[in-house]
N, C-alpha and C positions, 0 to 999 in steps of 0.2 A: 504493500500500500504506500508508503516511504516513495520508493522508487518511482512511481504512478504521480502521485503527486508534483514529486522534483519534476521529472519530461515534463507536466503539465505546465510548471510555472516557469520554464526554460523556454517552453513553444511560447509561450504567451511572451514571454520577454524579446523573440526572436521578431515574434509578428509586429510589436510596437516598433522596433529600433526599426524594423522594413519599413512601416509605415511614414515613419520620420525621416528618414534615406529617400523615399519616394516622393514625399512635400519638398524635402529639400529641393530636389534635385528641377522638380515642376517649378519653382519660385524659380530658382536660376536662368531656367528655360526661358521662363516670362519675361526677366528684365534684361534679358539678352537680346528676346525681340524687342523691347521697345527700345533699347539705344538704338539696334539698326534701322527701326521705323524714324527715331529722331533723328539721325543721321540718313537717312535720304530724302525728309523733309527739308532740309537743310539748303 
């Protein structure tokens, strides 16, 4: 039961840091397009 529980709270640890890895990476994305949108408004 020990064991079951650890994996459980390992996966769940695993899914959030993914989660946050994946926002991160979308925000980055974003303001990358908008410099180069600002930059051909230009």
């Amino acid at each position: 039961m020990k064991k079951t529980a650890t994996l459980i709270v390992l996966a769940i640890a695993c899914v959030l840091a993914g989660c946050n890895t994946v926002k991160g990476v979308g925000q980055d994305v974003q303001r990358a397009g908008g410099a180069l949108e600002r930059a051909a408004n230009k």
